[in-house]
Backbone bond lengths (Angstrom), bond angles and torsions (degrees), N, CA, C in turn:
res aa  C-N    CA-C-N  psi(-1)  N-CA   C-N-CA  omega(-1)  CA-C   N-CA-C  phi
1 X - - - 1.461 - - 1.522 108.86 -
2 X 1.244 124.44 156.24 1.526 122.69 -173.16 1.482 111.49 -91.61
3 X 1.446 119.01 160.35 1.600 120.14 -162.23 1.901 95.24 -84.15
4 X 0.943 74.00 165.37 1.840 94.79 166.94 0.953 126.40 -167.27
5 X 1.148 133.29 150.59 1.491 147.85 -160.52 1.153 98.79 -90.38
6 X 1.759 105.15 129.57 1.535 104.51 -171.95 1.785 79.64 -114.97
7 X 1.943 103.27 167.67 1.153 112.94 157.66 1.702 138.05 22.89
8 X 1.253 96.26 -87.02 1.605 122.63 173.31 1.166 123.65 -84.51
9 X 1.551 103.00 12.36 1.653 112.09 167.74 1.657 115.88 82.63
10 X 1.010 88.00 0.68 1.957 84.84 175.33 1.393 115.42 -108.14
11 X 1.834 91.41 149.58 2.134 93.00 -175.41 1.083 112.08 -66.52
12 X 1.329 121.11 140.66 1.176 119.36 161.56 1.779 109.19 -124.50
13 X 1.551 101.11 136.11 1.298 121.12 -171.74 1.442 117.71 -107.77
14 X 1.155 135.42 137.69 1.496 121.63 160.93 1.311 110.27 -145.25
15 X 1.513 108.39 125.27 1.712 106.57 -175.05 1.757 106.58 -80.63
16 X 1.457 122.28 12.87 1.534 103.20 -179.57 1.386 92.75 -160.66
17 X 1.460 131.11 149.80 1.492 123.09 158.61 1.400 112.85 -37.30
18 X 1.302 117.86 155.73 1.556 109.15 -179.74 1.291 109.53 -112.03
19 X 1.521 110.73 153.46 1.724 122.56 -169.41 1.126 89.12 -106.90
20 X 1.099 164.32 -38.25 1.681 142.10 -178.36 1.272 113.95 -146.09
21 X 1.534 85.04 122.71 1.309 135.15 -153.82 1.832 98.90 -93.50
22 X 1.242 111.91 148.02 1.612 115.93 175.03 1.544 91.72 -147.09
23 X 1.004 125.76 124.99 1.490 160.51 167.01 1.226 131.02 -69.39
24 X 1.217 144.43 57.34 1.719 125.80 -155.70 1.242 97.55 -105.34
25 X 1.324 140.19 15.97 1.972 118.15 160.64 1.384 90.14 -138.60
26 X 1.769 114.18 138.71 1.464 137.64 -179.75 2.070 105.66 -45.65
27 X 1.434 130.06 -64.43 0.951 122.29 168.11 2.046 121.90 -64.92
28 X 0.901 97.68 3.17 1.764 79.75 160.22 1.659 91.77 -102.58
29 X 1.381 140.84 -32.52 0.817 140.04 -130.03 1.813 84.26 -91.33
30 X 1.414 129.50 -21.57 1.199 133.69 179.57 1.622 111.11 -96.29
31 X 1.505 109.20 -15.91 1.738 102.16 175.28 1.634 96.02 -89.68
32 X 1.504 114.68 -36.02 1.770 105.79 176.49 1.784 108.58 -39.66
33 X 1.201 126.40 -50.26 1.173 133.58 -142.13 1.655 94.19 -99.24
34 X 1.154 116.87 -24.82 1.585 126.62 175.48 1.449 123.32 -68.07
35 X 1.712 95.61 -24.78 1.463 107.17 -175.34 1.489 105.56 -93.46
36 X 1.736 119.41 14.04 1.432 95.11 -161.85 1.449 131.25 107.61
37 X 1.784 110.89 -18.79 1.420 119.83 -159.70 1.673 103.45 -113.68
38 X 1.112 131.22 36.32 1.674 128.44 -160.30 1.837 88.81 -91.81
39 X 1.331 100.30 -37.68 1.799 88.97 -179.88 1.660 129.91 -83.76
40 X 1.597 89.35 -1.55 1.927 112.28 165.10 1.295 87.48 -77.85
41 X 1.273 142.61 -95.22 1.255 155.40 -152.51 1.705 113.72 -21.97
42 X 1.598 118.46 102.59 1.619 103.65 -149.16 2.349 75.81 -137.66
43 X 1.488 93.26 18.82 1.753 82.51 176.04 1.506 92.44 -179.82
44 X 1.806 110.14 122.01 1.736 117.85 164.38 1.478 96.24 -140.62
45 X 1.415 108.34 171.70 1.148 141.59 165.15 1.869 103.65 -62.98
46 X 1.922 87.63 139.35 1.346 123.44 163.37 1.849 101.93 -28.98
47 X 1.183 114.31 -58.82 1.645 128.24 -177.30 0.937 118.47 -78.41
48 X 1.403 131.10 5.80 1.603 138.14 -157.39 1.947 79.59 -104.22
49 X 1.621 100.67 102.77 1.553 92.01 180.00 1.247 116.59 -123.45
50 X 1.838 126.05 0.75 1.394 142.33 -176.78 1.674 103.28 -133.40
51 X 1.301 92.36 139.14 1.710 142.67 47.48 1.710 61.35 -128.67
52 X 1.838 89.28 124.75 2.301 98.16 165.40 1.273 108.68 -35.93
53 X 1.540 114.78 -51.83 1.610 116.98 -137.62 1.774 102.18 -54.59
54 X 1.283 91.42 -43.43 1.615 120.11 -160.09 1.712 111.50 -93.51
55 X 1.343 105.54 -8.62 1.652 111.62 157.97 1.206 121.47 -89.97
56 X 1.112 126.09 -22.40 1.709 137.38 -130.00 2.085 85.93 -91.28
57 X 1.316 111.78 108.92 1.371 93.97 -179.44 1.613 113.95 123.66
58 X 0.872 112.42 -9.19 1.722 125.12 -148.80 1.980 97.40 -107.90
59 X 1.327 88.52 113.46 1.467 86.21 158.41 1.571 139.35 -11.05
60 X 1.288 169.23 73.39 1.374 150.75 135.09 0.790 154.72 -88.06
61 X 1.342 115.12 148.52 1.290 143.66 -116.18 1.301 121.41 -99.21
62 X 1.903 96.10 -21.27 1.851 115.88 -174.70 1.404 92.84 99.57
63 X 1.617 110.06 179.62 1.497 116.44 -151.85 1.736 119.50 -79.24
64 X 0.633 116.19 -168.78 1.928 116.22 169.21 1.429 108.38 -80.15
65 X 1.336 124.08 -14.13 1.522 107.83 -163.12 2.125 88.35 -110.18
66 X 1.645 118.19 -17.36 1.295 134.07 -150.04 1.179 118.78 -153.18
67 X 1.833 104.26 51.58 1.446 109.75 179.40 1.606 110.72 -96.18
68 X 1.281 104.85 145.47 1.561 119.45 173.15 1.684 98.09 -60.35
69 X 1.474 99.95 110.57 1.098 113.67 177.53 1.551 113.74 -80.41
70 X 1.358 108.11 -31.92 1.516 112.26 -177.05 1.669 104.78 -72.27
71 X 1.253 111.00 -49.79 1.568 126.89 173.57 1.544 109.63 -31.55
72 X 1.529 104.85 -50.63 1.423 108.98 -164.02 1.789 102.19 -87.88
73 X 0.943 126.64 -6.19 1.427 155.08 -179.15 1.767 106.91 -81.46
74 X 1.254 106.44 -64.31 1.776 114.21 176.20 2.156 98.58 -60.05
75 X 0.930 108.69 -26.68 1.521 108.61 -156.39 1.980 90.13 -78.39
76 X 1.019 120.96 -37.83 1.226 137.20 176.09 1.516 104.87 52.42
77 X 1.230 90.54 75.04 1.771 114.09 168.13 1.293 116.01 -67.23
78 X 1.451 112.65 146.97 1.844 114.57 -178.34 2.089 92.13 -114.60
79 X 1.191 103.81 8.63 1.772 94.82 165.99 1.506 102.81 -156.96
80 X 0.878 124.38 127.67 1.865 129.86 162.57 1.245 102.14 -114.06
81 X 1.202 106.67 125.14 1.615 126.37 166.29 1.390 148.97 -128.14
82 X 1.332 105.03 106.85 1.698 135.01 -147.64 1.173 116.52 -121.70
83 X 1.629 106.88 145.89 1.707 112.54 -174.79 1.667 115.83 -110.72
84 X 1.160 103.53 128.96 1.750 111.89 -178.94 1.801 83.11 -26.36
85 X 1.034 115.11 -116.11 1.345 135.45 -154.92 1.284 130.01 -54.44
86 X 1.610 131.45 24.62 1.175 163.90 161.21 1.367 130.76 -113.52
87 X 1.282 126.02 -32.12 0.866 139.13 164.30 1.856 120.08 -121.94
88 X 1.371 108.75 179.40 1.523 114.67 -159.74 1.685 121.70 -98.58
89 X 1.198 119.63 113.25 1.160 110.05 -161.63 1.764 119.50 -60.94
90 X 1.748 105.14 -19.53 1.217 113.50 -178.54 1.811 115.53 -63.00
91 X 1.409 104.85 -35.79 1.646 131.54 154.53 1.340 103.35 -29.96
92 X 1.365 96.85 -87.18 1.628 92.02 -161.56 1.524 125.50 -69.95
93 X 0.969 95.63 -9.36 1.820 107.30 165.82 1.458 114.42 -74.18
94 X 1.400 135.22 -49.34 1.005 140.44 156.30 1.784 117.84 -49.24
95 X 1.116 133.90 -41.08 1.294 128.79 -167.94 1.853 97.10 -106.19
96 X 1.596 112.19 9.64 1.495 97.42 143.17 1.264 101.44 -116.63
97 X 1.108 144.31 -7.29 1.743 120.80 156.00 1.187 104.83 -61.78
98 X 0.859 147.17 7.66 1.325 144.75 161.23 1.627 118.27 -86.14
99 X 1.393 104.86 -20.54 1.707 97.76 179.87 1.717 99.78 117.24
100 X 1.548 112.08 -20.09 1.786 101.07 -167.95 1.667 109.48 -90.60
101 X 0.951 99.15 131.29 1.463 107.48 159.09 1.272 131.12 -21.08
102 X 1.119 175.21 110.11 1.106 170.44 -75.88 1.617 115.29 144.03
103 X 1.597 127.88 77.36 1.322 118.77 168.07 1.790 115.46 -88.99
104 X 1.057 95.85 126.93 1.908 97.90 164.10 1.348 149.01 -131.30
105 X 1.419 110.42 121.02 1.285 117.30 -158.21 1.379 129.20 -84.01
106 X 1.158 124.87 155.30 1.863 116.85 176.31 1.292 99.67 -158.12
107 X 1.017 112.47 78.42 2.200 110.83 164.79 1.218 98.62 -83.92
108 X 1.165 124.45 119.91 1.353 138.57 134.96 1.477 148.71 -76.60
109 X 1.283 97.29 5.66 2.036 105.64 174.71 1.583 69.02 -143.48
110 X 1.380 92.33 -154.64 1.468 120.17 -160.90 1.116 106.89 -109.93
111 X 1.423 142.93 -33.10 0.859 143.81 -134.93 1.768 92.14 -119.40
112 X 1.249 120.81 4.95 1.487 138.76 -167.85 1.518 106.50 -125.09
113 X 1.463 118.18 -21.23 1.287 128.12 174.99 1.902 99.41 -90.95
114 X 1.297 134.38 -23.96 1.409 121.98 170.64 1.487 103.51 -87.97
115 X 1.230 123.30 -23.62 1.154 119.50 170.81 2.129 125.43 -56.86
116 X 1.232 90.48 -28.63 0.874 106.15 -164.13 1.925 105.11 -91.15
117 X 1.891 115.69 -4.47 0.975 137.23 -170.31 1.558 79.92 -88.69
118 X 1.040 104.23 -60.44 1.825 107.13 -162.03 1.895 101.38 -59.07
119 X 0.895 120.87 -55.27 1.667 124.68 -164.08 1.658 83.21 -75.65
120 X 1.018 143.92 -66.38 1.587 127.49 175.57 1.807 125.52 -51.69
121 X 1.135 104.72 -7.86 1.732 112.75 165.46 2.062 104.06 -95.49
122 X 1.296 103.91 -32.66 1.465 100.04 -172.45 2.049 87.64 -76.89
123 X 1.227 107.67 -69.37 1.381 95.57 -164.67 1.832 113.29 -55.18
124 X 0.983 141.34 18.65 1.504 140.18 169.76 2.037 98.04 -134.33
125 X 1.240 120.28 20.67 1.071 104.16 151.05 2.030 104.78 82.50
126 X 1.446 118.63 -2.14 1.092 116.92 -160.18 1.837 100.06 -128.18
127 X 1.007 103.22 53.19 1.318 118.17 162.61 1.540 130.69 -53.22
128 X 1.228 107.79 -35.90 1.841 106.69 174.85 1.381 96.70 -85.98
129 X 1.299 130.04 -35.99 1.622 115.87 179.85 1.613 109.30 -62.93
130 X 1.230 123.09 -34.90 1.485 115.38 171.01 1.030 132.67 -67.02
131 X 1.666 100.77 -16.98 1.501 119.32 -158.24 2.167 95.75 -90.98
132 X 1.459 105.76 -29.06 1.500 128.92 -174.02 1.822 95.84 -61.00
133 X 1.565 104.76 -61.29 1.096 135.76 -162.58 1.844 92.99 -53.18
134 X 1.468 114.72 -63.66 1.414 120.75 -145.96 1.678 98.49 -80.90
135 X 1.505 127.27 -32.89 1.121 132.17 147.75 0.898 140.69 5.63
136 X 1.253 109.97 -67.83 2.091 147.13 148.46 1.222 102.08 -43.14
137 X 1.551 101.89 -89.66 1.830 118.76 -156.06 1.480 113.60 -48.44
138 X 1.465 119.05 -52.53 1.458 125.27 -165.86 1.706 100.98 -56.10
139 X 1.549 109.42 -70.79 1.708 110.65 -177.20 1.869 106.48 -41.84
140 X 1.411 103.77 -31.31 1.398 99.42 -159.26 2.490 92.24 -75.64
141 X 1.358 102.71 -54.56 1.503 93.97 -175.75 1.978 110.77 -71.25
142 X 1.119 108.88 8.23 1.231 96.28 161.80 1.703 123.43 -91.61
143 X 1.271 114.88 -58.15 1.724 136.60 120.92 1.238 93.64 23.57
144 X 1.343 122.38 -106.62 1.448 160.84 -159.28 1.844 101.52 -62.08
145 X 1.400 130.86 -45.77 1.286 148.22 174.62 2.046 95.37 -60.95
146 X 1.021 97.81 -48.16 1.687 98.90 -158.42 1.672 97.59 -92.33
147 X 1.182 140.89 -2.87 1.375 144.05 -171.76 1.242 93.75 -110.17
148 X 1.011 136.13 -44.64 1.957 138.24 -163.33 1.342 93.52 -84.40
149 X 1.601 126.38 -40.40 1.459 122.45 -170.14 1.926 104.09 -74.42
150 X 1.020 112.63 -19.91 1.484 112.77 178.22 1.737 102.51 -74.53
151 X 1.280 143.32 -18.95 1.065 131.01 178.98 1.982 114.75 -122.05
152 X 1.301 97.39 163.30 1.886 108.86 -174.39 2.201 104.97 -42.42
153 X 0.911 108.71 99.90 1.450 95.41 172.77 2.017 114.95 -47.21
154 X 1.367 87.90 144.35 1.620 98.74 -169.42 1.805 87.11 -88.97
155 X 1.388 111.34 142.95 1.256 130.75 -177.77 1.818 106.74 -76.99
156 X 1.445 142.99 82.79 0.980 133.79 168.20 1.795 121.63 -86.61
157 X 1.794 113.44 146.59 0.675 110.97 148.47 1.953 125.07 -114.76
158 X 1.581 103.68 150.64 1.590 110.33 -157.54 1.517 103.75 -121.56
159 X 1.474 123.75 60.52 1.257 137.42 176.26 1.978 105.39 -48.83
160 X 0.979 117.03 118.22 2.034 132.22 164.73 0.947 126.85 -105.65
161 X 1.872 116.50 12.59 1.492 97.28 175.98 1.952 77.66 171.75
162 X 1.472 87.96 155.49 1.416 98.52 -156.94 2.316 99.05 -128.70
163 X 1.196 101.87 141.23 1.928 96.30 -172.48 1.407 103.83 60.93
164 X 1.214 125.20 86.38 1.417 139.98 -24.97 2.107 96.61 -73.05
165 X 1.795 88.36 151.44 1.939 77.71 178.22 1.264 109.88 -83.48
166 X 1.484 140.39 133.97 1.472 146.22 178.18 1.452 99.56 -99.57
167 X 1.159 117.72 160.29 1.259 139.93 171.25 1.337 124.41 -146.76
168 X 1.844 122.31 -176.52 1.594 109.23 -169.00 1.278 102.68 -131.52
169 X 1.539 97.02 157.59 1.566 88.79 -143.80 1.760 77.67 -110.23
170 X 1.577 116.39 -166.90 1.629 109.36 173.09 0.914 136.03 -73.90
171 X 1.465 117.53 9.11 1.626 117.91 -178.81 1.205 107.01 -110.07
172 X 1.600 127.18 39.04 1.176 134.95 149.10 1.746 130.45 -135.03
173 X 1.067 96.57 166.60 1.895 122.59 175.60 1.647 103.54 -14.42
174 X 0.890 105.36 -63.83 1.747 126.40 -139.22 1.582 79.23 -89.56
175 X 1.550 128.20 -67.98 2.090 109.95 178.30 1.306 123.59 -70.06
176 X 1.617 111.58 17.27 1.576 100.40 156.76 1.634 102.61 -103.03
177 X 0.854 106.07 -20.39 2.064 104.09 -170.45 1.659 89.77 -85.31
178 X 1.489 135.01 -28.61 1.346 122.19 159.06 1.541 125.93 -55.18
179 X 1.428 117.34 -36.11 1.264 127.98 -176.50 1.931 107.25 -87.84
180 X 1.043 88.61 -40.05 1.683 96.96 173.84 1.709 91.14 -48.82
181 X 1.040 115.11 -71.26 1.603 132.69 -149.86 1.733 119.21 -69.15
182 X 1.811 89.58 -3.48 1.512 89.99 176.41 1.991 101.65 117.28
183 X 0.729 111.00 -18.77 1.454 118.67 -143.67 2.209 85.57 -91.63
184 X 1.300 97.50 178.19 1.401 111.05 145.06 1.675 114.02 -172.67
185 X 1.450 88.48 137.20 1.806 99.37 -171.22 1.822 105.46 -61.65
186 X 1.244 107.01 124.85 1.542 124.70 -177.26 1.672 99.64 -68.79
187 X 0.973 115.67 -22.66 1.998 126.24 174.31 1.455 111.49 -113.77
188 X 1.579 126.81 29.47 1.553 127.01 -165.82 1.917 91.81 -99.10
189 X 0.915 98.56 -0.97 2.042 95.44 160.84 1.520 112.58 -127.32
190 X 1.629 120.94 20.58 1.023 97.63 161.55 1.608 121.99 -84.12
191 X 1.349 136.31 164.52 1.374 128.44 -173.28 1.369 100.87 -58.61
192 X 1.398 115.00 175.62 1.778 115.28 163.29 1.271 110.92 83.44
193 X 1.303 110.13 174.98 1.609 102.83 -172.59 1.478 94.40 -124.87
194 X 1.472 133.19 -27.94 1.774 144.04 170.60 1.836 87.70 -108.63
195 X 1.211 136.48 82.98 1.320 125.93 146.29 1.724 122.44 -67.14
196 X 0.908 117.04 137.91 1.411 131.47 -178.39 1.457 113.26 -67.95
197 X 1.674 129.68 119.62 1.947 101.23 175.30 1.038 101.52 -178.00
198 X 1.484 92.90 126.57 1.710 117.68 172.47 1.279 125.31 -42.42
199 X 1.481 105.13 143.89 1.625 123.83 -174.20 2.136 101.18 -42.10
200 X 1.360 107.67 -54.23 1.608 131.65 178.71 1.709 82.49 -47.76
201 X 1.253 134.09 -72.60 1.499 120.65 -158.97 1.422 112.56 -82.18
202 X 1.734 106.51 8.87 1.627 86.32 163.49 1.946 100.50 -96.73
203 X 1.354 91.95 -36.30 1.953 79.15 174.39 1.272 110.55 -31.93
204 X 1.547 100.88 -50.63 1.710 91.08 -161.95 1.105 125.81 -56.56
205 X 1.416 109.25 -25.79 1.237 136.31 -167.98 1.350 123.60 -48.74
206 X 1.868 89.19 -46.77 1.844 120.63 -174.52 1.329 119.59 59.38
207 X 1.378 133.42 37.16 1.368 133.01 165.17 1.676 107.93 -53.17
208 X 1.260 92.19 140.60 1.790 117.90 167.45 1.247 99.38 -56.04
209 X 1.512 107.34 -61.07 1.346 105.46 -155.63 1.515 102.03 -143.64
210 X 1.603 93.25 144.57 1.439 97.51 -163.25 1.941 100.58 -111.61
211 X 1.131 131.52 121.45 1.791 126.11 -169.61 1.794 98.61 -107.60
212 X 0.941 117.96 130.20 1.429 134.99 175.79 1.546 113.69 -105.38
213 X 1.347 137.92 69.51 1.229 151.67 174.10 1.745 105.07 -29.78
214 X 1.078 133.75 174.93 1.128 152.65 136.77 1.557 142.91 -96.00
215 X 1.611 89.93 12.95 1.733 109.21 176.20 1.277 109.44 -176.43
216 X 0.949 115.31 117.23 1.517 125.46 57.09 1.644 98.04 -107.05
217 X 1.211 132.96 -45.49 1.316 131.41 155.08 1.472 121.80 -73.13
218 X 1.314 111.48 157.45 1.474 112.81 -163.42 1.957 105.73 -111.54
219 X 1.208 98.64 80.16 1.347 103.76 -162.32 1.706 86.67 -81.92
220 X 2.051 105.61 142.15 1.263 111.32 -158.93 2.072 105.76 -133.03
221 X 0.726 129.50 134.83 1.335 116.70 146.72 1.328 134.83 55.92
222 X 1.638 88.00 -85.33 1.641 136.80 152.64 1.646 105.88 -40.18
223 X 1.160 115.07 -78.29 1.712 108.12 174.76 0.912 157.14 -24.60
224 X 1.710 91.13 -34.32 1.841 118.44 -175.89 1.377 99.56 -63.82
225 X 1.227 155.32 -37.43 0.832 163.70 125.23 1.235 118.89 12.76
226 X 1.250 113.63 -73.90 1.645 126.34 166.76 1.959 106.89 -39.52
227 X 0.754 107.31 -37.33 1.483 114.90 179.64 1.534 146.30 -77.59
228 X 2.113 83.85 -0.76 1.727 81.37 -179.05 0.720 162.49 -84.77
229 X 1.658 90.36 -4.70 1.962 130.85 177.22 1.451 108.38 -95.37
230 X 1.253 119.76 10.15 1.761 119.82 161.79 1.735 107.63 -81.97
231 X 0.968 123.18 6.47 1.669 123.43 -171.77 1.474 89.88 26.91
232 X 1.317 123.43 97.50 1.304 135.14 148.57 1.623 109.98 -126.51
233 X 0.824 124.40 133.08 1.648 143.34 -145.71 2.201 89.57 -84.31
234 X 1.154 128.27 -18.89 0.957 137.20 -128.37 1.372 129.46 -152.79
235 X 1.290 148.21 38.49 1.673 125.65 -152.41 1.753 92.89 -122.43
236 X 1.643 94.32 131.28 1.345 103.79 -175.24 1.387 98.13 -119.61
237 X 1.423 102.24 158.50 1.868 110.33 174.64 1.760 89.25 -110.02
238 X 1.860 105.37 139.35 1.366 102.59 -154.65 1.593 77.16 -119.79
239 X 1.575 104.91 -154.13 1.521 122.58 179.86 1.698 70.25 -131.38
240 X 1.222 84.86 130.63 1.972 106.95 170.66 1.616 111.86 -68.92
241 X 1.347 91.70 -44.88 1.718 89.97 168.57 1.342 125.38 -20.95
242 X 1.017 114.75 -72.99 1.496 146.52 173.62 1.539 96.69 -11.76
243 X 1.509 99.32 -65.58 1.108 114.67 -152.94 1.819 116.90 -79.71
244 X 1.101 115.51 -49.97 1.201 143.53 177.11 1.524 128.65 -84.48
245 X 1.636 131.80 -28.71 0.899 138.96 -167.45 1.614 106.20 -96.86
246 X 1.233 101.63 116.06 1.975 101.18 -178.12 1.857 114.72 -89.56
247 X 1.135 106.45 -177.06 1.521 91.39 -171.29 1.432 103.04 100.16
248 X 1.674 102.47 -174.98 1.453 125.71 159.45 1.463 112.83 -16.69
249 X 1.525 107.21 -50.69 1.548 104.90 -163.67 1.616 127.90 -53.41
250 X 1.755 80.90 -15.67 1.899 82.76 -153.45 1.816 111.50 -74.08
251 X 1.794 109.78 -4.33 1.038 119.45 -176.97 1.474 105.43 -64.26
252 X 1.423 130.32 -38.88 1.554 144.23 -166.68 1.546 86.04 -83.86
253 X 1.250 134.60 -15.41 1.759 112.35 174.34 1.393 113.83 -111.60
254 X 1.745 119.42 8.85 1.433 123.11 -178.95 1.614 83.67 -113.58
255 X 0.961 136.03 0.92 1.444 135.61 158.94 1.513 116.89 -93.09
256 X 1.119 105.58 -40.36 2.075 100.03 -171.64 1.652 107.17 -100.95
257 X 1.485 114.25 -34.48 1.356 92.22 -151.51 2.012 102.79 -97.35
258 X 0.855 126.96 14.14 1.435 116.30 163.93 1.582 108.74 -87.87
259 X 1.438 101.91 -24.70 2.123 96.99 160.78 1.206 97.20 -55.01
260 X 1.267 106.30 -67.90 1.538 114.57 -156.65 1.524 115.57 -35.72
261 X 1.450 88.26 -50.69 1.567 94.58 -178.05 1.552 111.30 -80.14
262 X 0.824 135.35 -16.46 1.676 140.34 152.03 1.690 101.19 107.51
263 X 1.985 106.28 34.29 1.362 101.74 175.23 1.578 96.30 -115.10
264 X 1.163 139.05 -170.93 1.518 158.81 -170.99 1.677 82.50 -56.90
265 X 1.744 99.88 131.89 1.445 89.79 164.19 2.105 110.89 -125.24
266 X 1.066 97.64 171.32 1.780 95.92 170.85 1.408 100.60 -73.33
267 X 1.476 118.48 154.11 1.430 141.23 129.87 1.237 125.36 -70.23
């Protein structure tokens, strides 16, 4: 198969599809298994928790930031697959001095996360399953891209972490599937990609609508609360998925969240 430049700029080569597979972030760990590959898959992450059926059983390895490197080493994988910004670059440098393969990913809009369906079906040899997969998704985020752009974007705010609250700024995942979806991040010009900011600078802010994920923090119930002096018309507790997870997933967020957000949504 021919090399390609993964992520971090290095070739990566493989003379055969690969039979064991090691997993270190929960959404590749659900496009591996999407493409066909759940019985390659012989090592994931503590968090690697979908599709259950097809995890339930599976080697791990410890977390994305604190994987048993030796562990994943005895398993003697012919692909490991890792994301710039989830996992550790000192990691993957070490477990290719070792001889292993090492692909790494970073979609940052959406349209870079199906991309990344297609170059992960070519490099494992499973090209018509991506090709099945992208079929769907592409007509569906163009669809969904060109219906939300016909109306006023709804002002969201996308709180990730709570003491101090962080948020995302535009040079990530989660404010292109907001903008895709109709939405626009009320902090998408602040510098940084996690900017830091007070309850007072989200008033200012004036989001419609305020979404409370369940990951990376597990915003609960309890929280909504925190939110009532932002005059936001709106604050929902979401499935983070939605929001954050690239791959397969993003079809379930070009379907729900422009309702959600109260702009044009997909069917």
């Amino acid at each position: 198969m021919a090399a390609r430049i993964d992520a971090s700029g290095a070739a990566l080569a493989l003379t055969r599809p690969p039979r064991r597979i090691v997993s270190l972030l929960p959404s590749t760990t659900e496009t591996v298994c999407a493409l066909g590959l759940a019985d390659a898959l012989v090592g994931i992450t503590s968090y690697c928790v979908e599709p259950r059926a097809a995890v339930r059983g599976k080697l791990r390895v410890g977390g994305t930031k604190d994987p048993d490197l030796d562990r994943i080493r005895a398993l003697a994988p012919d692909l490991v697959v890792a994301n710039v910004e989830e996992n550790v670059r000192e990691h993957v440098e070490r477990l290719r001095a070792w001889g292993i393969p090492v692909w790494v990913t970073y979609p940052r809009t959406v349209a870079e996360g199906l991309r990344m369906v297609r170059e992960l079906g070519e490099l494992t040899g499973t090209e018509a399953r991506a090709d099945d997969l992208l079929a769907e998704l592409e007509p569906l985020l163009a669809r969904v891209r060109a219906e939300c752009a016909r109306r006023p974007p709804v002002a969201v705010f996308y709180p990730i972490w709570r003491e101090p609250y962080m948020t995302i700024g535009a040079d990530t995942y989660i404010h292109d599937v907001l903008a895709v979806c109709g939405g626009r991040n009320v902090f998408g010009a602040r510098p940084g990609r996690y900017p830091t900011v007070t309850l007072e600078e989200v008033a200012a802010a004036r989001p419609e609508v305020v979404l409370l994920p369940d990951e990376p923090f597990r915003f609960r119930r309890a929280h909504v609360r925190d939110f009532a002096g932002v005059g936001a018309r709106r604050i929902e507790l979401v499935d983070g998925k939605r929001f954050s997870w690239y791959g397969p997933r993003v079809g379930e967020a070009l379907r729900t969240v422009p309702a959600l957000l109260g702009a044009a949504g997909g069917r």
